[in-house]
N, CA, C and O atoms as a printed pandas DataFrame, in Angstrom:
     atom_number atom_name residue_name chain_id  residue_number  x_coord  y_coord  z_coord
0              1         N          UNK        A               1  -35.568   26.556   17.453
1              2        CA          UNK        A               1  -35.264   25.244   18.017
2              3         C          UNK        A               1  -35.338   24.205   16.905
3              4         O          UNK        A               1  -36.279   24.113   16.117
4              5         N          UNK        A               2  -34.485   23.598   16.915
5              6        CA          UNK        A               2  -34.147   22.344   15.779
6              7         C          UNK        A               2  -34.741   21.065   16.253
7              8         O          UNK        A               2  -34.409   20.566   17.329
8              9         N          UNK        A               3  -35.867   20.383   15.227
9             10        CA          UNK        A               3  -36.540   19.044   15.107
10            11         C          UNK        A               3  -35.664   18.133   15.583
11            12         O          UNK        A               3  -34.506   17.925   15.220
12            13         N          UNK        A               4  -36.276   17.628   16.385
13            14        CA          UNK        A               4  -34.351   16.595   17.644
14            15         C          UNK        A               4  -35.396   15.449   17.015
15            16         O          UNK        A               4  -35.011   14.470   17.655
16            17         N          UNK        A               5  -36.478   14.959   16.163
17            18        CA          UNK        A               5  -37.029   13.462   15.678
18            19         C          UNK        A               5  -36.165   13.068   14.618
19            20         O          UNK        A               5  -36.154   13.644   13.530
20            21         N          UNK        A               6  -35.377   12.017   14.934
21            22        CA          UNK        A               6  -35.163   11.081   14.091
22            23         C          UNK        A               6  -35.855   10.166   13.756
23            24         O          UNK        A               6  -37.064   10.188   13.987
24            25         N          UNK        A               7  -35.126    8.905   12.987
25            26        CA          UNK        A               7  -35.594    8.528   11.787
26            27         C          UNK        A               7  -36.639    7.367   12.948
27            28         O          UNK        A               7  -37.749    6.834   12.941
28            29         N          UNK        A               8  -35.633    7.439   13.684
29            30        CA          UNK        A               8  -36.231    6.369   14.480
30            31         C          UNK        A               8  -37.348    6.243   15.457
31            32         O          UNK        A               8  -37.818    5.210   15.934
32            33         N          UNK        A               9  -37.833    8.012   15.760
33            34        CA          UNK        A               9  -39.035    8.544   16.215
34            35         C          UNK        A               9  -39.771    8.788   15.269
35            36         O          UNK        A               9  -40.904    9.127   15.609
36            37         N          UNK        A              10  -39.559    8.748   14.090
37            38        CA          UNK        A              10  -40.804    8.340   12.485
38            39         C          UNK        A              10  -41.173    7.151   12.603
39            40         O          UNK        A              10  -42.391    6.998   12.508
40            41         N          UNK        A              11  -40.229    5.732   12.874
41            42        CA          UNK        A              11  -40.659    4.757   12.430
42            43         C          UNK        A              11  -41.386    4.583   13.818
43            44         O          UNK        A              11  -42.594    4.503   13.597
44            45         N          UNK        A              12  -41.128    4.499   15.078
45            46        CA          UNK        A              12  -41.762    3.976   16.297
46            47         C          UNK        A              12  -43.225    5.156   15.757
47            48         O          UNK        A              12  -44.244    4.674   16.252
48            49         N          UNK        A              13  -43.475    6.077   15.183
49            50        CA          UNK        A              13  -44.917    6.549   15.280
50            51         C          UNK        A              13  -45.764    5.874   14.475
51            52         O          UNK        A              13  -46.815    5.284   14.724
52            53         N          UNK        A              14  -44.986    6.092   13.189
53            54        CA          UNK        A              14  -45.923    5.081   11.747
54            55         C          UNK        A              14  -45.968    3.998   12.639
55            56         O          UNK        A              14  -47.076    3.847   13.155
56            57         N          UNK        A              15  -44.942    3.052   13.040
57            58        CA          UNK        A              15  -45.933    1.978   13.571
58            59         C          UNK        A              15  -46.941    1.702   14.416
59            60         O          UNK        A              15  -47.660    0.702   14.419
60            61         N          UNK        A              16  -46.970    2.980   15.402
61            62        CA          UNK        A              16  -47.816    3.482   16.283
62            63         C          UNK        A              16  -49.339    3.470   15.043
63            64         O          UNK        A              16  -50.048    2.479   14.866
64            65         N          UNK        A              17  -49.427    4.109   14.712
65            66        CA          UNK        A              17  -50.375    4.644   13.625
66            67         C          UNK        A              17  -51.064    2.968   12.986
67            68         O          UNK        A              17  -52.280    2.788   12.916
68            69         N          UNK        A              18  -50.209    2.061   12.641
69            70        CA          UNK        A              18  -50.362    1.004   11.374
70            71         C          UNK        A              18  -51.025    0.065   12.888
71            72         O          UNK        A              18  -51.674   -0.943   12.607
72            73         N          UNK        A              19  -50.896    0.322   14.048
73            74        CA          UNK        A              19  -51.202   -0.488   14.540
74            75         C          UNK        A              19  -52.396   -0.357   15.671
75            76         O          UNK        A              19  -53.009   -1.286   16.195
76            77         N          UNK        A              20  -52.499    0.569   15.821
77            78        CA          UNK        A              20  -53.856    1.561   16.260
78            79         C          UNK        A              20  -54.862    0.838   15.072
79            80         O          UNK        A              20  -55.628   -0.113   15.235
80            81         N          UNK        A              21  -54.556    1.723   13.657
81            82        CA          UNK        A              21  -55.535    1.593   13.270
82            83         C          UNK        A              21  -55.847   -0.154   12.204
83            84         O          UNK        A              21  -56.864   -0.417   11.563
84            85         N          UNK        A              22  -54.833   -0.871   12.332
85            86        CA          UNK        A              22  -55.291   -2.430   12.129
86            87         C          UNK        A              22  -55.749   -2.946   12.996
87            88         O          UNK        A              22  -56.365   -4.011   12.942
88            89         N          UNK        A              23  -55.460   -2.059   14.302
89            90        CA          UNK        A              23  -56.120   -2.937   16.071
90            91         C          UNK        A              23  -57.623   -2.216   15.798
91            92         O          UNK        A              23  -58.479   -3.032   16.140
92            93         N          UNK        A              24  -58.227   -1.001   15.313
93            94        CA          UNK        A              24  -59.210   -1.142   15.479
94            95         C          UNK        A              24  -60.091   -1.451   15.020
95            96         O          UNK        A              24  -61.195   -1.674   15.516
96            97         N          UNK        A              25  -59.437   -1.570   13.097
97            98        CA          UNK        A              25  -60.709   -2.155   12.140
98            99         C          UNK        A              25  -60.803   -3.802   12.783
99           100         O          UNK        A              25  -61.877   -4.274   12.411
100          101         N          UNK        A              26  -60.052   -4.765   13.587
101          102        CA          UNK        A              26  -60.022   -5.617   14.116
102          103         C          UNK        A              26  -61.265   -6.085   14.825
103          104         O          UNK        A              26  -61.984   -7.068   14.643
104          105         N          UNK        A              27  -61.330   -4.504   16.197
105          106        CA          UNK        A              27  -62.294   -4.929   17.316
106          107         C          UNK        A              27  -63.735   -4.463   16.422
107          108         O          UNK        A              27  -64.781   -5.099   16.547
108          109         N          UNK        A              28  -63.618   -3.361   15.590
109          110        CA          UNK        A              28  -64.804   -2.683   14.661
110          111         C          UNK        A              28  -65.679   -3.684   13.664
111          112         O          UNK        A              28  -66.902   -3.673   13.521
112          113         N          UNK        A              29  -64.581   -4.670   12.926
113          114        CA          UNK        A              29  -65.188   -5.627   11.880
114          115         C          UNK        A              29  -64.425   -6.605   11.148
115          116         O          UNK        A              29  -64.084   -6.809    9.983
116          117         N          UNK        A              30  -64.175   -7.568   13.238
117          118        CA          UNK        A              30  -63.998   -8.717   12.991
118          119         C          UNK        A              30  -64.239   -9.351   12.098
119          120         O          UNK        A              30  -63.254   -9.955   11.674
120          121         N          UNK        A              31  -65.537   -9.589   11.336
121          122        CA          UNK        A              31  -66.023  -10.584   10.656
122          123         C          UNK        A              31  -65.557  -10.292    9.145
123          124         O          UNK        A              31  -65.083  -11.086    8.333
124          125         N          UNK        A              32  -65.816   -8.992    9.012
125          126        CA          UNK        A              32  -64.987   -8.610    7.232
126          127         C          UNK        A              32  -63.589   -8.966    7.159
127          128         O          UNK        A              32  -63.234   -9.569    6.146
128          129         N          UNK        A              33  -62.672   -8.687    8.108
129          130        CA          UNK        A              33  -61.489   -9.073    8.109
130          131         C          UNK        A              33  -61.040  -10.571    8.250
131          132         O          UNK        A              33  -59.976  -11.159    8.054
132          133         N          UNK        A              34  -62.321  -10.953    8.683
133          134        CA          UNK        A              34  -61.882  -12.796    8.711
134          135         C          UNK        A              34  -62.504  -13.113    7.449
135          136         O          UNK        A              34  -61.875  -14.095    7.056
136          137         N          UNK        A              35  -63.368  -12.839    6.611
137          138        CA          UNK        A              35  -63.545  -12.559    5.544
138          139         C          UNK        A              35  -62.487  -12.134    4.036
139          140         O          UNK        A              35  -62.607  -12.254    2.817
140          141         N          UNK        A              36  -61.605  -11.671    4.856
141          142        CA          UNK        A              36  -60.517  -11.281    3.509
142          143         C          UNK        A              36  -59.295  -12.008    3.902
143          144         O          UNK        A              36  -58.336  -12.040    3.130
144          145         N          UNK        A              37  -59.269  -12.514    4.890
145          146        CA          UNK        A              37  -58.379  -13.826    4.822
146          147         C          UNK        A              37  -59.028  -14.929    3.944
147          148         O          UNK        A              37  -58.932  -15.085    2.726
148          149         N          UNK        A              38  -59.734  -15.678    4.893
149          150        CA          UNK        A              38  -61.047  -16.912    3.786
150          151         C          UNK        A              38  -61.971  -16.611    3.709
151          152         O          UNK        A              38  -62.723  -16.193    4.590
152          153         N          UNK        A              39  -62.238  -16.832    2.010
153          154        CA          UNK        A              39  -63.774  -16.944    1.635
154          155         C          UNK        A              39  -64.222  -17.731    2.339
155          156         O          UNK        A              39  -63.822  -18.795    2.812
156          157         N          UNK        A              40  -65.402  -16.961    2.422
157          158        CA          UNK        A              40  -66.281  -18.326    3.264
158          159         C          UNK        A              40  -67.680  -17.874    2.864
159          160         O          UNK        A              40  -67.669  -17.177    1.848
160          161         N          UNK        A              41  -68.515  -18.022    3.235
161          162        CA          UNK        A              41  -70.163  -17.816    3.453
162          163         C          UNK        A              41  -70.488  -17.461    4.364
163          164         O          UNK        A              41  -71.383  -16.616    4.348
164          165         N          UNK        A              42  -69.835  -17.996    5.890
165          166        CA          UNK        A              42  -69.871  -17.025    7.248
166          167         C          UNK        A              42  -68.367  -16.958    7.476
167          168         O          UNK        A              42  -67.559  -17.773    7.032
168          169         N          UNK        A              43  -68.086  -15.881    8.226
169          170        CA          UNK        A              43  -67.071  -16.467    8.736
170          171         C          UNK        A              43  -66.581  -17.277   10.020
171          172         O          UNK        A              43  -67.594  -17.192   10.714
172          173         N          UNK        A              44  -65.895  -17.825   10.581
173          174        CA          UNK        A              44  -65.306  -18.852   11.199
174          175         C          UNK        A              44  -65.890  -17.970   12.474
175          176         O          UNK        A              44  -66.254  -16.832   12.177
176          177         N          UNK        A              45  -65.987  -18.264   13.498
177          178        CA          UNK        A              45  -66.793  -17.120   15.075
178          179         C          UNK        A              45  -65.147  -17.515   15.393
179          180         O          UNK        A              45  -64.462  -16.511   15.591
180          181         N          UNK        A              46  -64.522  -18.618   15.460
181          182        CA          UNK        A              46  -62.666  -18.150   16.332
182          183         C          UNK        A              46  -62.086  -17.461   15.424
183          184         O          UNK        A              46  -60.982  -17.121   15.849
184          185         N          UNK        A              47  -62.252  -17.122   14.497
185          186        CA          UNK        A              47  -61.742  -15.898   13.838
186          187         C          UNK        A              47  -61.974  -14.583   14.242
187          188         O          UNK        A              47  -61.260  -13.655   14.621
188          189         N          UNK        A              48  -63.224  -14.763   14.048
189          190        CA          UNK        A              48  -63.668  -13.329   14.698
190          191         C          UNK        A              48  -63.183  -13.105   16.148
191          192         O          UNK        A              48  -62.895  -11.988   16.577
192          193         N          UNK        A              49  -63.108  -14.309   16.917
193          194        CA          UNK        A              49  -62.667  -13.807   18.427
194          195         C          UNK        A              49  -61.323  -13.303   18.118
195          196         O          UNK        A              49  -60.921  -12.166   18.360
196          197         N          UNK        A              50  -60.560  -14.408   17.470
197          198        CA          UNK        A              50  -59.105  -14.001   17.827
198          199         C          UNK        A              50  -59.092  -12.444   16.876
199          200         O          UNK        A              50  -58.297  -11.598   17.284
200          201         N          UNK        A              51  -59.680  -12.198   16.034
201          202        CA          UNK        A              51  -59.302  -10.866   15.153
202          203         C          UNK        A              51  -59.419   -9.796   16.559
203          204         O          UNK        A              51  -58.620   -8.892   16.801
204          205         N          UNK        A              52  -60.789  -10.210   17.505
205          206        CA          UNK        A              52  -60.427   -8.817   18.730
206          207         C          UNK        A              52  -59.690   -9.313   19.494
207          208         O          UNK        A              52  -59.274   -8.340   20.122
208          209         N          UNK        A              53  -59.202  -10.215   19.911
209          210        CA          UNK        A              53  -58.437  -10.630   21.064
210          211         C          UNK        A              53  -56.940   -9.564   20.416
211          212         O          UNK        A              53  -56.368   -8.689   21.066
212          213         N          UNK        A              54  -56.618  -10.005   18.990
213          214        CA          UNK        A              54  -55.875   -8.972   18.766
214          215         C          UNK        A              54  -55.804   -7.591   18.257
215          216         O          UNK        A              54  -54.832   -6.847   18.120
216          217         N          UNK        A              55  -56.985   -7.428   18.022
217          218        CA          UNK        A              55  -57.393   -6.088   17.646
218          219         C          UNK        A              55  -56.686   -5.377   18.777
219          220         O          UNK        A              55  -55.735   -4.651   18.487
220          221         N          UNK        A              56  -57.138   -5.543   20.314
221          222        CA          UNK        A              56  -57.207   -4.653   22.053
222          223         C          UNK        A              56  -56.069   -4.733   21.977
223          224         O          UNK        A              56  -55.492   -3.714   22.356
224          225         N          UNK        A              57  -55.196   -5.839   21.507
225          226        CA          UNK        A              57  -53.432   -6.110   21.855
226          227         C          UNK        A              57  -53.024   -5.167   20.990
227          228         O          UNK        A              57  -52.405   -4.278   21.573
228          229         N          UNK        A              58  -53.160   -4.949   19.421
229          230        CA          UNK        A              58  -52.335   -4.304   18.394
230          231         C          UNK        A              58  -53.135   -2.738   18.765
231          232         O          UNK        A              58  -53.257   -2.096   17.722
232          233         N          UNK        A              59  -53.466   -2.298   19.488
233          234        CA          UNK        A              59  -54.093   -0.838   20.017
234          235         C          UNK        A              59  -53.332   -0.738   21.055
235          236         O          UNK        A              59  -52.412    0.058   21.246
236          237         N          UNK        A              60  -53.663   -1.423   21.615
237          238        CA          UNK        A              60  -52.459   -0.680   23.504
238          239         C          UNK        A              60  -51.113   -0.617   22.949
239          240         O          UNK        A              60  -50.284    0.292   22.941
240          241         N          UNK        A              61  -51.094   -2.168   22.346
241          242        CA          UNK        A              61  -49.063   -1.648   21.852
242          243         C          UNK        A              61  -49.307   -0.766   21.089
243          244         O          UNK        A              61  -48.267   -0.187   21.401
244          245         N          UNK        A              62  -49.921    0.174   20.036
245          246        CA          UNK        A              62  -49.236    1.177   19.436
246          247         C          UNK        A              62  -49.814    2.500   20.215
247          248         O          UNK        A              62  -49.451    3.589   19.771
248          249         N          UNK        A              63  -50.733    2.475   21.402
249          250        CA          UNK        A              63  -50.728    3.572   22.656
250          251         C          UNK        A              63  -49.407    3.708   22.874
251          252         O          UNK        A              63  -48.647    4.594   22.485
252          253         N          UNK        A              64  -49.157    2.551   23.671
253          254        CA          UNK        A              64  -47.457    2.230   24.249
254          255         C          UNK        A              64  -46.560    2.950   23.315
255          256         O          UNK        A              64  -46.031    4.030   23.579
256          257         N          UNK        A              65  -46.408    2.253   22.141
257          258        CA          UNK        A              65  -45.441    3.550   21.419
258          259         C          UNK        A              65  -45.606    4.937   21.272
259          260         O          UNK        A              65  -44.776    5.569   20.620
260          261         N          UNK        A              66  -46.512    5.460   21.762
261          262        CA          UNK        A              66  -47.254    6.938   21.559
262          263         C          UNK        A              66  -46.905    7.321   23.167
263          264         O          UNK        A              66  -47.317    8.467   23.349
264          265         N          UNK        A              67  -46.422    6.893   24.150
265          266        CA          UNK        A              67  -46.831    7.361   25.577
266          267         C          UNK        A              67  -45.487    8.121   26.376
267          268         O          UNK        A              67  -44.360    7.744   26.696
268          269         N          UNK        A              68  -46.235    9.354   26.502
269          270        CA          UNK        A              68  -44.938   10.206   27.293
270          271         C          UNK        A              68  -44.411    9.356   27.907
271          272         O          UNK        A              68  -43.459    9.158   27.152
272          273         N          UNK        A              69  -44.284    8.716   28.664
273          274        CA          UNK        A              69  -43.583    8.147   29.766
274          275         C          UNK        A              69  -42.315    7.330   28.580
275          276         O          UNK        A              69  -42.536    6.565   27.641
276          277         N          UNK        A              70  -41.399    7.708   28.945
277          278        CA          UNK        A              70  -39.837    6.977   28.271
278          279         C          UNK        A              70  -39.850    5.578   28.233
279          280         O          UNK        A              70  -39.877    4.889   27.214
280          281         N          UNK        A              71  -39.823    5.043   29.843
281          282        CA          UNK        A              71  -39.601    3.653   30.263
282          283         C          UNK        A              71  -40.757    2.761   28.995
283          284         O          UNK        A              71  -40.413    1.765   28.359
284          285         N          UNK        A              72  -41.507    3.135   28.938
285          286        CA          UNK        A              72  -43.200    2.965   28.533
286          287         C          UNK        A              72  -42.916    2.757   26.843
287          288         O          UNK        A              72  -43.407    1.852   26.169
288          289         N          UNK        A              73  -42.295    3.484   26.506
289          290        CA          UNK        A              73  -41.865    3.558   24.881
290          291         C          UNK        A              73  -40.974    3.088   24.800
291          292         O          UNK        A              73  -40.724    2.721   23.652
292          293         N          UNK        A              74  -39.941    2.780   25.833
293          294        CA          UNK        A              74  -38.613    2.066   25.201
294          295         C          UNK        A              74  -39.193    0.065   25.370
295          296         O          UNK        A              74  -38.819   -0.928   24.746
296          297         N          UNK        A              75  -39.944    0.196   26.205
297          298        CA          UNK        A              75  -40.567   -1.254   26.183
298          299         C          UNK        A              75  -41.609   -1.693   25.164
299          300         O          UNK        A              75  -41.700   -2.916   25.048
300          301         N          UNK        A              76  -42.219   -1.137   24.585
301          302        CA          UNK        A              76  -42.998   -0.812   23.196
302          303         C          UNK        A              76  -41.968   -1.175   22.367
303          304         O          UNK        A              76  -42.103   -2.302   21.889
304          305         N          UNK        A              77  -40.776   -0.448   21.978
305          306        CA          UNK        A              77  -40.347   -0.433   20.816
306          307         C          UNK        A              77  -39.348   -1.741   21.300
307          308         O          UNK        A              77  -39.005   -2.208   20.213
308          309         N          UNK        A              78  -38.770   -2.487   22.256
309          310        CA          UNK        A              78  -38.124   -3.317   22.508
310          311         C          UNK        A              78  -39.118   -4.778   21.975
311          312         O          UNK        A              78  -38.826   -5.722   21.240
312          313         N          UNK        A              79  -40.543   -4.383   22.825
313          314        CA          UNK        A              79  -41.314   -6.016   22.163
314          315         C          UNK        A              79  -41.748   -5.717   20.939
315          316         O          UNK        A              79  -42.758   -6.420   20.911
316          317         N          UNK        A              80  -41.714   -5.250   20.043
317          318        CA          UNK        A              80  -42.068   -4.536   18.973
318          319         C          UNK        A              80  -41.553   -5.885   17.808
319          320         O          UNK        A              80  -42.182   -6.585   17.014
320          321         N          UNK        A              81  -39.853   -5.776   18.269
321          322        CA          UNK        A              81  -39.271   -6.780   17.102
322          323         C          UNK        A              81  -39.713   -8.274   17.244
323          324         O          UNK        A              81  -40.077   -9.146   16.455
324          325         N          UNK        A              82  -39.545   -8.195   18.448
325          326        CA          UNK        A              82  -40.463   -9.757   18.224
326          327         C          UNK        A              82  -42.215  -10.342   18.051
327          328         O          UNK        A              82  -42.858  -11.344   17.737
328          329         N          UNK        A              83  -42.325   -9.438   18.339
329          330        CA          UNK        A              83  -43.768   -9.652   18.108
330          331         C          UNK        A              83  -43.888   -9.501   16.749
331          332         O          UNK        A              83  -44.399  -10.555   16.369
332          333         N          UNK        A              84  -43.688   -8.715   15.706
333          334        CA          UNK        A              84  -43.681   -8.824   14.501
334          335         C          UNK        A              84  -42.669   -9.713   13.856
335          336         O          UNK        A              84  -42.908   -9.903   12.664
336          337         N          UNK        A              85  -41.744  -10.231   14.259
337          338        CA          UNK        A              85  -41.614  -11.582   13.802
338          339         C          UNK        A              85  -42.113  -12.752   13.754
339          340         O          UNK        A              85  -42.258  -13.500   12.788
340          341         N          UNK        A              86  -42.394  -12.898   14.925
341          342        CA          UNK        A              86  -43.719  -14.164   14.970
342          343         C          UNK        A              86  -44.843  -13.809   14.104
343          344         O          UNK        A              86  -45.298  -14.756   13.462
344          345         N          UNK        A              87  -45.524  -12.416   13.893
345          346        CA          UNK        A              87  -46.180  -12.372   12.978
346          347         C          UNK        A              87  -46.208  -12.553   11.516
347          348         O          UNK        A              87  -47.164  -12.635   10.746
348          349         N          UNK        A              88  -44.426  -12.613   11.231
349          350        CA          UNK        A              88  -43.796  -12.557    9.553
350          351         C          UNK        A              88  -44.253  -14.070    9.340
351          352         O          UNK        A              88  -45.011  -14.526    8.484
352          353         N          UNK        A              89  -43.270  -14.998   10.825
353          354        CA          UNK        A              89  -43.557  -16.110   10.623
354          355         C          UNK        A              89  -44.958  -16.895   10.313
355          356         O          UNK        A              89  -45.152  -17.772    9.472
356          357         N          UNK        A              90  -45.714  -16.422   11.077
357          358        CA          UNK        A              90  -46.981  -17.595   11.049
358          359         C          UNK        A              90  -47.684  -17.213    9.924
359          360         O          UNK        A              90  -48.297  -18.119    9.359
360          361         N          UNK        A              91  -47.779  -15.675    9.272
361          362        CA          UNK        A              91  -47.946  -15.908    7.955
362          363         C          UNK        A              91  -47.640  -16.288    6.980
363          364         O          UNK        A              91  -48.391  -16.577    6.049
364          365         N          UNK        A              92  -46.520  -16.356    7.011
365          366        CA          UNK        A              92  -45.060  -17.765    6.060
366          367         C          UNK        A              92  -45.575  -18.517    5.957
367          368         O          UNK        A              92  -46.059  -18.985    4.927
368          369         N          UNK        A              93  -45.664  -19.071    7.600
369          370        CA          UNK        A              93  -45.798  -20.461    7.340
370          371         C          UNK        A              93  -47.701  -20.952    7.269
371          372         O          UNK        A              93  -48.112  -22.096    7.459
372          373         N          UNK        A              94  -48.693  -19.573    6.909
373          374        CA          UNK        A              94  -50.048  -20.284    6.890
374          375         C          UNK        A              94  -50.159  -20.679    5.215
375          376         O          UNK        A              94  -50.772  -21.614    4.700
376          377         N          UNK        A              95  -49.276  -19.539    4.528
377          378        CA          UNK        A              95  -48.961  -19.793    2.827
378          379         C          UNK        A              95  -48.355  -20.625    3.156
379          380         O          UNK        A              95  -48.995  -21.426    2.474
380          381         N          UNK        A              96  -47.704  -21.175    3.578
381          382        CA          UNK        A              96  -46.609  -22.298    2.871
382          383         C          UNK        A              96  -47.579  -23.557    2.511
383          384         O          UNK        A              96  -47.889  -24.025    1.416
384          385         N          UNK        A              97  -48.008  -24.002    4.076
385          386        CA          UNK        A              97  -49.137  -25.045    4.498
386          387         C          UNK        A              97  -50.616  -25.082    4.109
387          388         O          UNK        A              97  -51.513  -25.784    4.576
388          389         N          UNK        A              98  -50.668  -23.859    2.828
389          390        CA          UNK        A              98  -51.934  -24.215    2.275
390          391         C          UNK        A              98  -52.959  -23.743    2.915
391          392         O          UNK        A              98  -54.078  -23.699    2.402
392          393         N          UNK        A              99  -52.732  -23.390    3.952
393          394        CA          UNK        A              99  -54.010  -22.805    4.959
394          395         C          UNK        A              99  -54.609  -21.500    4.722
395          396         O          UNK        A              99  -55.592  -21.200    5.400
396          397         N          UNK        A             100  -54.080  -20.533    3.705
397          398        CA          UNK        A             100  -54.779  -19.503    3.468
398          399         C          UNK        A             100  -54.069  -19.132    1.290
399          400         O          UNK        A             100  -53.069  -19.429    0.637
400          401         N          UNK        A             101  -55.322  -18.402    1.047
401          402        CA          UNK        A             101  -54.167  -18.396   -0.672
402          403         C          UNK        A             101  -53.240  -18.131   -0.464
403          404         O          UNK        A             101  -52.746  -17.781    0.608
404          405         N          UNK        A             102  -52.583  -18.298   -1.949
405          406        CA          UNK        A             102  -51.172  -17.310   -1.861
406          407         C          UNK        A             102  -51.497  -15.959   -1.711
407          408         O          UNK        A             102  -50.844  -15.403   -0.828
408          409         N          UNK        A             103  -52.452  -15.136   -2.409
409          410        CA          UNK        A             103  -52.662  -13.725   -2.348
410          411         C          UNK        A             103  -52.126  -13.277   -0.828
411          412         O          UNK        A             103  -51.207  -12.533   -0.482
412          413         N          UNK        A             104  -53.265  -14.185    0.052
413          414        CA          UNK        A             104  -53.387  -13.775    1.400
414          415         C          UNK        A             104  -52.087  -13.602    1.912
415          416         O          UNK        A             104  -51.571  -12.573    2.350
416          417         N          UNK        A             105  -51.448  -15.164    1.762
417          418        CA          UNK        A             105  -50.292  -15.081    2.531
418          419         C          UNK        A             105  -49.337  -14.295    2.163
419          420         O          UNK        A             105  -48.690  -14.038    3.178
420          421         N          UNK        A             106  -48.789  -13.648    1.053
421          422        CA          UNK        A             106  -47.702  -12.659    0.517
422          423         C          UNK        A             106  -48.550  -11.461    1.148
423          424         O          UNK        A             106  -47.736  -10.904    1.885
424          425         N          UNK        A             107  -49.720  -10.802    1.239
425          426        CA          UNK        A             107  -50.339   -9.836    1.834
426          427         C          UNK        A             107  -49.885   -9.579    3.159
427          428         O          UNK        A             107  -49.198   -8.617    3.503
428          429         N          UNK        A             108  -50.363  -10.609    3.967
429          430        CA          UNK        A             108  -50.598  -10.579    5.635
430          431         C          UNK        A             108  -48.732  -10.941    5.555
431          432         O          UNK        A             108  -48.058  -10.402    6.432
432          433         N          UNK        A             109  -48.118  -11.683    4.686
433          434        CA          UNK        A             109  -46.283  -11.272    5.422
434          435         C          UNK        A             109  -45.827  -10.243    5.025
435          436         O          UNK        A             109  -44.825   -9.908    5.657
436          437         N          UNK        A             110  -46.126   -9.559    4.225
437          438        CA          UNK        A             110  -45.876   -8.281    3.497
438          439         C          UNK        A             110  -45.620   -7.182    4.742
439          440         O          UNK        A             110  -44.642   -6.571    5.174
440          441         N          UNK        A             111  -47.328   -7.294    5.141
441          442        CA          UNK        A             111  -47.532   -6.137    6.280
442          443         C          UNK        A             111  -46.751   -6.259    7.087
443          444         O          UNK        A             111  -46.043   -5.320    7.448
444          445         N          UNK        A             112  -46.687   -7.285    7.514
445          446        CA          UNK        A             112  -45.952   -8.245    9.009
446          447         C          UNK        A             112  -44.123   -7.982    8.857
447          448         O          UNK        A             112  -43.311   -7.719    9.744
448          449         N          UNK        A             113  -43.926   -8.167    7.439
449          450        CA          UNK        A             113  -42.252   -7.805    7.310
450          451         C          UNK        A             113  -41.947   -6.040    7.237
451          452         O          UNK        A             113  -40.863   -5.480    7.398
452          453         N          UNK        A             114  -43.457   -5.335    6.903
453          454        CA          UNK        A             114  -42.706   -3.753    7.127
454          455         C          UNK        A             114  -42.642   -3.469    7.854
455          456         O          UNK        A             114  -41.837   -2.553    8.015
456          457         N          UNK        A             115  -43.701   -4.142    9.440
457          458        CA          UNK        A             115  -44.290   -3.895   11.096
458          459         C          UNK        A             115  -42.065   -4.323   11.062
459          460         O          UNK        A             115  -41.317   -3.387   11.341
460          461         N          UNK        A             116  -41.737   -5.069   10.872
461          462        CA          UNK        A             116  -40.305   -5.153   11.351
462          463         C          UNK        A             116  -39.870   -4.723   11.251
463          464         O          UNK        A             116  -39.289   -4.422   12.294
464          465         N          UNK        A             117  -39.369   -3.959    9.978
465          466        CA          UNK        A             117  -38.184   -2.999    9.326
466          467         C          UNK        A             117  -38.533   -2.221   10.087
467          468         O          UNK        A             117  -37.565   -1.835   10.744
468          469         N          UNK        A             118  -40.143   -1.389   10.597
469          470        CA          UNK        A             118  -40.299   -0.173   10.890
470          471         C          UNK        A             118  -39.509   -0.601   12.601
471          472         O          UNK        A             118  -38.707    0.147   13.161
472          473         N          UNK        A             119  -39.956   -1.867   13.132
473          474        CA          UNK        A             119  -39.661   -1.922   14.343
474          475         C          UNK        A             119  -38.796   -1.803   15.005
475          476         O          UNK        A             119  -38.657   -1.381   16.154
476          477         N          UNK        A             120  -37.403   -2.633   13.419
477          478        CA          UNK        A             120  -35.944   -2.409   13.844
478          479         C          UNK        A             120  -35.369   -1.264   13.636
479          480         O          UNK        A             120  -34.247   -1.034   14.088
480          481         N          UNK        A             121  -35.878   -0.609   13.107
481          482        CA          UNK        A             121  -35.775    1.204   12.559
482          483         C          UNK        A             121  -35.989    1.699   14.046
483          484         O          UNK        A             121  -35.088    2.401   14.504
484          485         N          UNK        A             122  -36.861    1.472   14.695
485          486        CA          UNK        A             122  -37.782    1.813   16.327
486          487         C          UNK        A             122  -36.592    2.011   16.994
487          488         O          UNK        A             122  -36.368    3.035   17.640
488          489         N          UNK        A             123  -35.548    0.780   16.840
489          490        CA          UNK        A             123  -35.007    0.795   17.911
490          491         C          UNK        A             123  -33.397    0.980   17.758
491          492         O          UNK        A             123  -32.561    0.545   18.551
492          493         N          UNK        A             124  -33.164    1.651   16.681
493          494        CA          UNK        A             124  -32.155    2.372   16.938
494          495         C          UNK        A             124  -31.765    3.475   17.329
495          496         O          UNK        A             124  -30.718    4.001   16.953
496          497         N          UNK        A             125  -32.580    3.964   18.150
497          498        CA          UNK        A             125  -32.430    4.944   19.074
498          499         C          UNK        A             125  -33.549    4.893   20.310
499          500         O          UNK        A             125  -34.776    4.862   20.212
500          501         N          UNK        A             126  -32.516    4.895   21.791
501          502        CA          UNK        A             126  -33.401    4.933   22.798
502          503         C          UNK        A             126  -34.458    5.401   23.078
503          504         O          UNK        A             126  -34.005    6.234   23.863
504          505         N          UNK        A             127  -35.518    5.576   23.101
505          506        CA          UNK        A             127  -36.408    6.594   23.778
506          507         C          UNK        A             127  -36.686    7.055   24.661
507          508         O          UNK        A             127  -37.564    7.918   24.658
């Protein structure tokens, strides 16, 4: 029997994978990760919330891309592109506006622009 995964059931998994496991160092250690955005001495406590608020979000969506159910994965890989656009964006625009270094911000859009390619890769083929 011949491997029927395309390119596009690679990319919907890696992103499955990149987003599992950034959702869980998230809910695991909020505070280091708000930490390697800004130095600080503590870090910010709405940082740390929002790092799990999205930690639980960037885990179920890459369940969702992992889940027998068809309907279930084709809606995964459909909010997929936009959600990682808004993510390209607001890291754009936290470098642009000075609000985090440059390091950070070419980092966090970096990730945020491959979460896309992989996403629009996702969805050229139904699931």
């Amino acid at each position: 029997m011949a491997n029927s995964w395309s390119r596009a059931d690679t990319a919907r998994i890696a992103l499955a994978g990149i987003r599992i496991v950034n959702g869980a160092a998230a809910l695991a250690a909020p505070a280091f990760l708000a930490g390697r955005i800004r130095d600080a001495p503590e870090p910010d406590p709405a940082a740390t919330y929002a790092f799990r608020l999205f930690g639980i979000r960037t885990v179920l969506l890459g369940a969702d891309l992992l889940s027998r159910d068809p309907g279930v994965r084709s809606h995964a890989v459909h909010a997929a592109l936009p959600i990682h656009a808004a993510d390209v964006t607001t890291a754009a625009t936290l470098g642009l506006r000075g609000k985090v270094s440059p390091r950070v911000a070419v980092m966090l859009t970096a990730i945020s622009a491959a979460n896309v390619v992989l996403a629009a890769v996702a969805r050229t083929r139904e699931v």
